[in-house]
PDB file of N, CA, C and O in Angstrom:
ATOM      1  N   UNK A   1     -79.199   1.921  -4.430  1.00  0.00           N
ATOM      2  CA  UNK A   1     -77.982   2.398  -3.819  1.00  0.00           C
ATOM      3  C   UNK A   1     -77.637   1.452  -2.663  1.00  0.00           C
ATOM      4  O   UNK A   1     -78.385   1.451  -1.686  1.00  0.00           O
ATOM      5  N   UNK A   2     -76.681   0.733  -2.688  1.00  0.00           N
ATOM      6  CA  UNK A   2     -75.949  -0.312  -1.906  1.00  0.00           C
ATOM      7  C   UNK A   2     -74.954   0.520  -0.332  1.00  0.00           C
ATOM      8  O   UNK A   2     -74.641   0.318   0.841  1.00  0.00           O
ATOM      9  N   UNK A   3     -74.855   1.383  -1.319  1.00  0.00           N
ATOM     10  CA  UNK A   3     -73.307   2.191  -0.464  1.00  0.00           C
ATOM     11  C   UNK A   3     -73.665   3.662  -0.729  1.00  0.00           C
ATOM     12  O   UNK A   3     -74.543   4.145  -1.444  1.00  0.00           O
ATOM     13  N   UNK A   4     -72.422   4.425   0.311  1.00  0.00           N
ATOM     14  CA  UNK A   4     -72.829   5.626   0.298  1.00  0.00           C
ATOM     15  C   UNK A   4     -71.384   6.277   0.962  1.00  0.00           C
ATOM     16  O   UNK A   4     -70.713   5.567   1.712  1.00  0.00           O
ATOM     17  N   UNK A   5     -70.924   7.772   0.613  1.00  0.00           N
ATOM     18  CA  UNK A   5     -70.042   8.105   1.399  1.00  0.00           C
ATOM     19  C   UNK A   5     -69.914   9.227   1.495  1.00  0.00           C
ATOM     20  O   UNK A   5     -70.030   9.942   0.500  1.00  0.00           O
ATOM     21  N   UNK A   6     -69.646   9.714   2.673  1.00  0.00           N
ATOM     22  CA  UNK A   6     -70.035  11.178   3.046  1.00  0.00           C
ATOM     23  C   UNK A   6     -68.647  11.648   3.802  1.00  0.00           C
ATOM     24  O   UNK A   6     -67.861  11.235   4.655  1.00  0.00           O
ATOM     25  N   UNK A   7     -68.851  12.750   2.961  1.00  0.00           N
ATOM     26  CA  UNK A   7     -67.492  13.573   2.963  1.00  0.00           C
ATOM     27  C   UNK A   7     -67.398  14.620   4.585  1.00  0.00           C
ATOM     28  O   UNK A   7     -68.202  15.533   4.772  1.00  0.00           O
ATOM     29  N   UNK A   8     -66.453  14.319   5.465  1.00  0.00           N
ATOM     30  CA  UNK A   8     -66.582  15.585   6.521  1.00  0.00           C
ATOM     31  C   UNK A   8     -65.193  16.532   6.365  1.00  0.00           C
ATOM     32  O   UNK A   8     -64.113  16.289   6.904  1.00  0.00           O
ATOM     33  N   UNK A   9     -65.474  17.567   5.568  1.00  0.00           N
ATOM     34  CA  UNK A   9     -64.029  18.438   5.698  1.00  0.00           C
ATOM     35  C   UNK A   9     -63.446  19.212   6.344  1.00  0.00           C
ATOM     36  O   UNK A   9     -62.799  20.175   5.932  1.00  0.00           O
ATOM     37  N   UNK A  10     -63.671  18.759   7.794  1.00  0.00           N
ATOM     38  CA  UNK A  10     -63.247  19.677   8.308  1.00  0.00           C
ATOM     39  C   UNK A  10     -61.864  19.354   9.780  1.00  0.00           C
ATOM     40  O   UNK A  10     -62.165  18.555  10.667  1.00  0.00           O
ATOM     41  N   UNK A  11     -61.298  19.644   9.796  1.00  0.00           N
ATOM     42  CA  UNK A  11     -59.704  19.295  10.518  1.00  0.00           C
ATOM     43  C   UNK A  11     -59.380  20.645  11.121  1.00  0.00           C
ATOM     44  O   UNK A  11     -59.663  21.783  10.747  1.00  0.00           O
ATOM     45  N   UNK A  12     -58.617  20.128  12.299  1.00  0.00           N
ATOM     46  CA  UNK A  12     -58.415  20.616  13.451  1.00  0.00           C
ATOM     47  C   UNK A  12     -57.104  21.637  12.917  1.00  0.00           C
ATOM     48  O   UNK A  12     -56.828  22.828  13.061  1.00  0.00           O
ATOM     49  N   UNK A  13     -56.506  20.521  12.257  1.00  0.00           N
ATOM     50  CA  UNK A  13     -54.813  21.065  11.801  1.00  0.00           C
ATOM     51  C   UNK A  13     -55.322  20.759  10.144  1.00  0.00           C
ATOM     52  O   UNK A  13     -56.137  19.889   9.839  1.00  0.00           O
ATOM     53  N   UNK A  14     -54.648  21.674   9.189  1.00  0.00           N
ATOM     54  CA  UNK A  14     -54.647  21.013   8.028  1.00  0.00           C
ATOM     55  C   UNK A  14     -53.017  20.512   7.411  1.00  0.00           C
ATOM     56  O   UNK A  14     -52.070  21.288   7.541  1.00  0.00           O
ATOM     57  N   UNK A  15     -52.894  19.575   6.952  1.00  0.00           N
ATOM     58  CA  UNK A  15     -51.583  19.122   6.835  1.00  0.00           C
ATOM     59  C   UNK A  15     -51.566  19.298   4.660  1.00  0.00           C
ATOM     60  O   UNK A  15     -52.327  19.134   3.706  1.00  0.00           O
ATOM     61  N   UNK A  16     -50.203  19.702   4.946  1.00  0.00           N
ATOM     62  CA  UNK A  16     -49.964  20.648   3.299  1.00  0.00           C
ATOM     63  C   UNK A  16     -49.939  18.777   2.144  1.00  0.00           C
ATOM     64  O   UNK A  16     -49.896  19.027   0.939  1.00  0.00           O
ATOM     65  N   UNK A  17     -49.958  17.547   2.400  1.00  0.00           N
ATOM     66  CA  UNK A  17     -49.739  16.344   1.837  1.00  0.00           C
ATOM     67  C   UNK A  17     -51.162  15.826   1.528  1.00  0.00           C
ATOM     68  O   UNK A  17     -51.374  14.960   0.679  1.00  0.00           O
ATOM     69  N   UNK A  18     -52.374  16.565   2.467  1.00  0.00           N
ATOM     70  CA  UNK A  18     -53.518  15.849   1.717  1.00  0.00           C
ATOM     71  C   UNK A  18     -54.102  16.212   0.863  1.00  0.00           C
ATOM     72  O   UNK A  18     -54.192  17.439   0.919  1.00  0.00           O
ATOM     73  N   UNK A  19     -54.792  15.629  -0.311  1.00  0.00           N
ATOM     74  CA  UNK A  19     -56.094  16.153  -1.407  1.00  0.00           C
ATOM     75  C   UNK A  19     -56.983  16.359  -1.299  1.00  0.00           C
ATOM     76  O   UNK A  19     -57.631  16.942  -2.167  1.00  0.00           O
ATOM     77  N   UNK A  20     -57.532  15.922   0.000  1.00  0.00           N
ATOM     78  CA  UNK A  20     -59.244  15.859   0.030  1.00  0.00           C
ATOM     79  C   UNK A  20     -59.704  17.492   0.491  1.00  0.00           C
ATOM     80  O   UNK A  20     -59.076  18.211   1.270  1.00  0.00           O
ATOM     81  N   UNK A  21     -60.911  17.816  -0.192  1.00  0.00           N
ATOM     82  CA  UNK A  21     -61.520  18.859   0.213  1.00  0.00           C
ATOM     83  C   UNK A  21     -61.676  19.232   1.784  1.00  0.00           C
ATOM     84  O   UNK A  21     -62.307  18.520   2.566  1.00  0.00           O
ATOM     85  N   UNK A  22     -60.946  20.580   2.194  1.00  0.00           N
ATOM     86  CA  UNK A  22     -60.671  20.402   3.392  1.00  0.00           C
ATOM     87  C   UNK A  22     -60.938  21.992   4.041  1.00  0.00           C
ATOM     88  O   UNK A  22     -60.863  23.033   3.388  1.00  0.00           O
ATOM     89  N   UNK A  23     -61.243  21.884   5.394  1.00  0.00           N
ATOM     90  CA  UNK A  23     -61.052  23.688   5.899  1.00  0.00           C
ATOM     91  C   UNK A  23     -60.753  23.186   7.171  1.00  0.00           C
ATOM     92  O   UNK A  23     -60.971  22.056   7.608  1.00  0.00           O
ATOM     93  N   UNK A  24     -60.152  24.291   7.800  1.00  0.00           N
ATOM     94  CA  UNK A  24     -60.381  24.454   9.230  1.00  0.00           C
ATOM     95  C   UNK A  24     -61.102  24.300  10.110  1.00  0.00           C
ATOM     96  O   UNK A  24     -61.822  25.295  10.194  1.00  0.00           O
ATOM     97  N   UNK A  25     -61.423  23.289  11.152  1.00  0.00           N
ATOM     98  CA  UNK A  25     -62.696  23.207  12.306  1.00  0.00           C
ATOM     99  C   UNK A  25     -62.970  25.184  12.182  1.00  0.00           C
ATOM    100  O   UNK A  25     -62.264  26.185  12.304  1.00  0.00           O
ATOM    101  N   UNK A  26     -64.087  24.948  11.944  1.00  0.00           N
ATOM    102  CA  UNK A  26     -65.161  26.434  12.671  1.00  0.00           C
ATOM    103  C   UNK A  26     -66.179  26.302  13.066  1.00  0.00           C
ATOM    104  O   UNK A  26     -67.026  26.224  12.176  1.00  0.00           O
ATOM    105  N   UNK A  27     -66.619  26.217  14.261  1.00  0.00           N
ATOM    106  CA  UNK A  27     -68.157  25.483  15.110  1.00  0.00           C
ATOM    107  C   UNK A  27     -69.380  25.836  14.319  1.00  0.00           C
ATOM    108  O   UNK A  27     -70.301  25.041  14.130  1.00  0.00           O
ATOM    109  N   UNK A  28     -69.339  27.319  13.772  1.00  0.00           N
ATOM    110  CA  UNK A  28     -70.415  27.830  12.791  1.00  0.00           C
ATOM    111  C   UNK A  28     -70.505  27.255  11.702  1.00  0.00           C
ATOM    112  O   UNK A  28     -71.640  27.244  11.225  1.00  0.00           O
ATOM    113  N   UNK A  29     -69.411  26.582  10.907  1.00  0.00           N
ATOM    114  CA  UNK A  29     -69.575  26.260  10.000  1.00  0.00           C
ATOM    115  C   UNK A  29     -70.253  24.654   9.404  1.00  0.00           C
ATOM    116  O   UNK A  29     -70.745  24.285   8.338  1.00  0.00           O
ATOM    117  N   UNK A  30     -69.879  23.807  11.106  1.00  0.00           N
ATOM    118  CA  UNK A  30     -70.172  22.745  10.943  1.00  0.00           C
ATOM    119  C   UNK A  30     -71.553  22.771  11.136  1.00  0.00           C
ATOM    120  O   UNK A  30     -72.126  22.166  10.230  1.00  0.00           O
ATOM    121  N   UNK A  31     -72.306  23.241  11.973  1.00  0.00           N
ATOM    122  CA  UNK A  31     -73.722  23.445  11.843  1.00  0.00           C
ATOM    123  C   UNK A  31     -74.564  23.221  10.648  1.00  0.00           C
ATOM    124  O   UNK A  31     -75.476  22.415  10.467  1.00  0.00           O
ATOM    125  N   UNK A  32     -73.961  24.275   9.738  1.00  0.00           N
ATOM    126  CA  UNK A  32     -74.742  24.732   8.748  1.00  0.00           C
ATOM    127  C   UNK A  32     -74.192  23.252   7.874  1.00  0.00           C
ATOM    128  O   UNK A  32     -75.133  22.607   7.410  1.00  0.00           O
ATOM    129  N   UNK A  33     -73.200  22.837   7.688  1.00  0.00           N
ATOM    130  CA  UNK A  33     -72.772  21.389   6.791  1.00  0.00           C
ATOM    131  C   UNK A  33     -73.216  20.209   7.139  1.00  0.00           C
ATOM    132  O   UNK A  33     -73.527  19.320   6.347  1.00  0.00           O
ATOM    133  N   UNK A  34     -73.282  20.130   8.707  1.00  0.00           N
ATOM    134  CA  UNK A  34     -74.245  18.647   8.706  1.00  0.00           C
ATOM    135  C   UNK A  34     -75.898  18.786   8.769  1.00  0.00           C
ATOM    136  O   UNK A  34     -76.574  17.768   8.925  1.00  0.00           O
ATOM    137  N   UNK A  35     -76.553  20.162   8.633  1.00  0.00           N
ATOM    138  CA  UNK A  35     -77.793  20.697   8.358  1.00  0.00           C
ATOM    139  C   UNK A  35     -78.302  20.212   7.106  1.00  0.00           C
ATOM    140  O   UNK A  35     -79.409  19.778   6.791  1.00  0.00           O
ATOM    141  N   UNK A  36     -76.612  20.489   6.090  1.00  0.00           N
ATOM    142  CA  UNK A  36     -77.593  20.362   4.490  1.00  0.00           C
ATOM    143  C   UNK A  36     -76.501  18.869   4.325  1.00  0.00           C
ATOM    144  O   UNK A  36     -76.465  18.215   3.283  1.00  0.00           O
ATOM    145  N   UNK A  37     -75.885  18.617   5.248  1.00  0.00           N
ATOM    146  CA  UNK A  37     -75.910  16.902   4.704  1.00  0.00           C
ATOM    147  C   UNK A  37     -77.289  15.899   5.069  1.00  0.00           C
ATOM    148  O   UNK A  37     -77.637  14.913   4.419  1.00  0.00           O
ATOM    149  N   UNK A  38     -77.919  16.425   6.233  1.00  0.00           N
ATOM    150  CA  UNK A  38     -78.868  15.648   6.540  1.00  0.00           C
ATOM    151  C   UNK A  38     -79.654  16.190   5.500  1.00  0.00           C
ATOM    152  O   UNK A  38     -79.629  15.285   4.667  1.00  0.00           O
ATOM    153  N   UNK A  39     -80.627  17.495   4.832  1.00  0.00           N
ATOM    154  CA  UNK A  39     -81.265  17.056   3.982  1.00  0.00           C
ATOM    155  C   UNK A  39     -81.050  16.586   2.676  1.00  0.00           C
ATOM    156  O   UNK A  39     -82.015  16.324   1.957  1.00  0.00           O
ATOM    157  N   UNK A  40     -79.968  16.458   2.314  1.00  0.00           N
ATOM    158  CA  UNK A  40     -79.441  15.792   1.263  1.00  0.00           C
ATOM    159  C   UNK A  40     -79.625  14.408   1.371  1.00  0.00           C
ATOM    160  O   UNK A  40     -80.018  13.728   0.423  1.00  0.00           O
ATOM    161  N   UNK A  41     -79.352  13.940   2.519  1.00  0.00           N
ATOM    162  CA  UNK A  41     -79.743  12.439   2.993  1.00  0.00           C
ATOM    163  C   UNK A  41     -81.176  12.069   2.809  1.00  0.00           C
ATOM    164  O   UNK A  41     -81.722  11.035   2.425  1.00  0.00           O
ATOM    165  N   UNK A  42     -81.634  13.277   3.217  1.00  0.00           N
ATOM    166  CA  UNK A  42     -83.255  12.910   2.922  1.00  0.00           C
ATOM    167  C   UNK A  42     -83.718  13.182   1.986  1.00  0.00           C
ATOM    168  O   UNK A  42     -84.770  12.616   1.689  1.00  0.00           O
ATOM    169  N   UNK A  43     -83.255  13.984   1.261  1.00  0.00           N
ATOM    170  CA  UNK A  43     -83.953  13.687  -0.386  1.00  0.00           C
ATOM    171  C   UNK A  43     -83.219  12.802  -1.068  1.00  0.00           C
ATOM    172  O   UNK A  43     -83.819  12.730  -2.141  1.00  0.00           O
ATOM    173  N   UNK A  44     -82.364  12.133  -1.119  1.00  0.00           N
ATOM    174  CA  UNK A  44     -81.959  11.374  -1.408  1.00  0.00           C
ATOM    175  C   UNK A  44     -81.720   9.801  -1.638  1.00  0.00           C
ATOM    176  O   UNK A  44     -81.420   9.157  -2.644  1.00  0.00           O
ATOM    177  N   UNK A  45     -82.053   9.330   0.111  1.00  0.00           N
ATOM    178  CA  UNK A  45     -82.259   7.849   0.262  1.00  0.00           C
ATOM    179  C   UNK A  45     -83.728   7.778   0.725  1.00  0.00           C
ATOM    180  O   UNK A  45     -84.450   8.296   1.578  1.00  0.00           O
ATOM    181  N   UNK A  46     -83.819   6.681  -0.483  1.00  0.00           N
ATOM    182  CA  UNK A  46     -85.419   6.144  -0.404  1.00  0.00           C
ATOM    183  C   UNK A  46     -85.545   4.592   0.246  1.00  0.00           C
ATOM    184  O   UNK A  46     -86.368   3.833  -0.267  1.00  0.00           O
ATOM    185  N   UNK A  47     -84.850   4.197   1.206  1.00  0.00           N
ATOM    186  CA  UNK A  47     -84.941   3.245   2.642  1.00  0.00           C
ATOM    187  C   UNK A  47     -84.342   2.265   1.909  1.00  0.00           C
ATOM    188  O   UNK A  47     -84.907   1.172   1.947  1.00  0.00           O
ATOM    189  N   UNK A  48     -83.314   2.360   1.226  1.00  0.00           N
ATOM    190  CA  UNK A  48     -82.489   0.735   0.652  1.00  0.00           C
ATOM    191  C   UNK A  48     -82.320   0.565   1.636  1.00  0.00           C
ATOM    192  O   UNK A  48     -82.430   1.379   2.553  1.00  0.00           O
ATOM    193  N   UNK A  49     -81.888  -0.972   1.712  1.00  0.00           N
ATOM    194  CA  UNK A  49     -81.140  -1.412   2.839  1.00  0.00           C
ATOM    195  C   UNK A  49     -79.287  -1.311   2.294  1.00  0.00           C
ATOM    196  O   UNK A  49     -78.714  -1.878   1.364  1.00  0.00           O
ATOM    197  N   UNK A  50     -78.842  -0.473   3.200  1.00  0.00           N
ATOM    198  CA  UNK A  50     -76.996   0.159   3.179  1.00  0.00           C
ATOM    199  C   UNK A  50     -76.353  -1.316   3.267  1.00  0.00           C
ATOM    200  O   UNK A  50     -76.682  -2.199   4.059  1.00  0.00           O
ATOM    201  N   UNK A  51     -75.559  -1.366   2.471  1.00  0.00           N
ATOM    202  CA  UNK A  51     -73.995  -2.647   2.592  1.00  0.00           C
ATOM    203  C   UNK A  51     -73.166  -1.879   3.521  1.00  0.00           C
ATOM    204  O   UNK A  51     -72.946  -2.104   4.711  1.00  0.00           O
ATOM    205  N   UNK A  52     -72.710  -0.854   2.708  1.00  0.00           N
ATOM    206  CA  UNK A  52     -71.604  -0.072   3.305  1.00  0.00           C
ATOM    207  C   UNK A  52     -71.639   1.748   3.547  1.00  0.00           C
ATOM    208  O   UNK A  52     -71.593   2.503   2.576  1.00  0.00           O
ATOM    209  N   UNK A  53     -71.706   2.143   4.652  1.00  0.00           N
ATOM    210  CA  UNK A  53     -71.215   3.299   4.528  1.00  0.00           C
ATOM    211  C   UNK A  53     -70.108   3.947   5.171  1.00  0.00           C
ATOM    212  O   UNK A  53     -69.902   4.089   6.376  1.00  0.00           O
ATOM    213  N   UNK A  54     -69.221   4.430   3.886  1.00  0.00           N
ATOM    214  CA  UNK A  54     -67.904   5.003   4.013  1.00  0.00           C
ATOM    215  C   UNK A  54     -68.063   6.662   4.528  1.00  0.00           C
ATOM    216  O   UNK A  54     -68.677   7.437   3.796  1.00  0.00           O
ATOM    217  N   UNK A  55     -67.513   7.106   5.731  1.00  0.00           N
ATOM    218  CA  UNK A  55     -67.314   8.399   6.194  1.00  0.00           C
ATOM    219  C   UNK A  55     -65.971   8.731   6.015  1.00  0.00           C
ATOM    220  O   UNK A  55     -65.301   7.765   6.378  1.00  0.00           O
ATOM    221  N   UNK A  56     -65.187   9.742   5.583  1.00  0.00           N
ATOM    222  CA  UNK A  56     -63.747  10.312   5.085  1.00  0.00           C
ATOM    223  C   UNK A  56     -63.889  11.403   4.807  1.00  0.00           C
ATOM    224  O   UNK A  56     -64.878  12.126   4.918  1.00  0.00           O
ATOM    225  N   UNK A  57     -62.635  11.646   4.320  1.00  0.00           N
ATOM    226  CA  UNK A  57     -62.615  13.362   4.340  1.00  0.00           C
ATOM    227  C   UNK A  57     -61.392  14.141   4.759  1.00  0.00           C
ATOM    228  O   UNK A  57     -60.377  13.763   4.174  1.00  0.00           O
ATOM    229  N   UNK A  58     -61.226  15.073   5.569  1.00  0.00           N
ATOM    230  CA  UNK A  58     -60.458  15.949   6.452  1.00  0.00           C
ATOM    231  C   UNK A  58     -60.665  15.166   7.643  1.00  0.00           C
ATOM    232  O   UNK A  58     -60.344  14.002   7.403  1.00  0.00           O
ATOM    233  N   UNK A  59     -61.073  15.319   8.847  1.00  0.00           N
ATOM    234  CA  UNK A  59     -60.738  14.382   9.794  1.00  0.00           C
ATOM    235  C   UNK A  59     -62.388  14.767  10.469  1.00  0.00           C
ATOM    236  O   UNK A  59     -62.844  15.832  10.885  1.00  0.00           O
ATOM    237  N   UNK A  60     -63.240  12.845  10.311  1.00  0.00           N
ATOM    238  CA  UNK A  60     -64.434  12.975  10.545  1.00  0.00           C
ATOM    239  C   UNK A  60     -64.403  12.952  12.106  1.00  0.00           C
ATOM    240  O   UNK A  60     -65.471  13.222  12.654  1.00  0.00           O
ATOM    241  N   UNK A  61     -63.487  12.708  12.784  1.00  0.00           N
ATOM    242  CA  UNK A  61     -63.522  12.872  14.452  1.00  0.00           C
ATOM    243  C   UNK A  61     -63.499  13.950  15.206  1.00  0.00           C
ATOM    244  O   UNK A  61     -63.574  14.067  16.429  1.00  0.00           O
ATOM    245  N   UNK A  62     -63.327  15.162  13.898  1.00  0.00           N
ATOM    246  CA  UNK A  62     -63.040  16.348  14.799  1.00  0.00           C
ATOM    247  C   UNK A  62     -64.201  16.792  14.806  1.00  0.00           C
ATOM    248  O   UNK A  62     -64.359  17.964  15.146  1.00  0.00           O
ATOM    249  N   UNK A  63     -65.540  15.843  14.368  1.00  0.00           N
ATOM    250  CA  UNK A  63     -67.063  16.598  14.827  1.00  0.00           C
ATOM    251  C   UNK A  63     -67.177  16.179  16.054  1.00  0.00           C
ATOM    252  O   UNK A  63     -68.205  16.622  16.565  1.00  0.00           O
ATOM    253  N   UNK A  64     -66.461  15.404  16.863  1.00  0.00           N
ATOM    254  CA  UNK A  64     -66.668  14.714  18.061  1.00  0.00           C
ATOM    255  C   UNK A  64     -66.164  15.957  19.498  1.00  0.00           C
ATOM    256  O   UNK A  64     -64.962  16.131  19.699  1.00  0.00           O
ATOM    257  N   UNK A  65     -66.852  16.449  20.067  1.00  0.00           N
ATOM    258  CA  UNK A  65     -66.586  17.849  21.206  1.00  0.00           C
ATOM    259  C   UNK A  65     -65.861  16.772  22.217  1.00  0.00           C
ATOM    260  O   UNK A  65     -66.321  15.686  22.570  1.00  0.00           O
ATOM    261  N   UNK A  66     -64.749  17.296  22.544  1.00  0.00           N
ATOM    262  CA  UNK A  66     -64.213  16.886  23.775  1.00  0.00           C
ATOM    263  C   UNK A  66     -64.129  17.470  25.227  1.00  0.00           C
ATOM    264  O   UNK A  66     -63.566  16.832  26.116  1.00  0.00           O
TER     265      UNK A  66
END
């Protein structure tokens, strides 16, 4: 595995023009989603060395607390 891309669905606002799998920011919910993205990560990657990794989605900045 060269590459990798991890989906964050979750947005502040949702706008009615996008496709991507999407919900509403809910603080509870993100918990529990980057919980089972990390072990997914870990059963998963066995220490390739990454080219590229793509983050997208709903809007990956709104995991960022201001």
């Amino acid at each position: 595995m060269e590459s990798m891309y991890i989906h964050i669905p979750f947005c502040k606002n949702i706008c009615s023009y996008c496709d991507f799998c999407k919900f509403v920011y809910h603080g509870p919910w993100i918990e529990k989603y980057l919980n089972a993205l990390e072990k997914e990560i870990k059963s998963k990657y066995n220490g390739e060395v990454m080219k590229t990794v793509y983050i997208g989605g709903g809007t990956p900045s709104s995991l960022i607390s201001k």
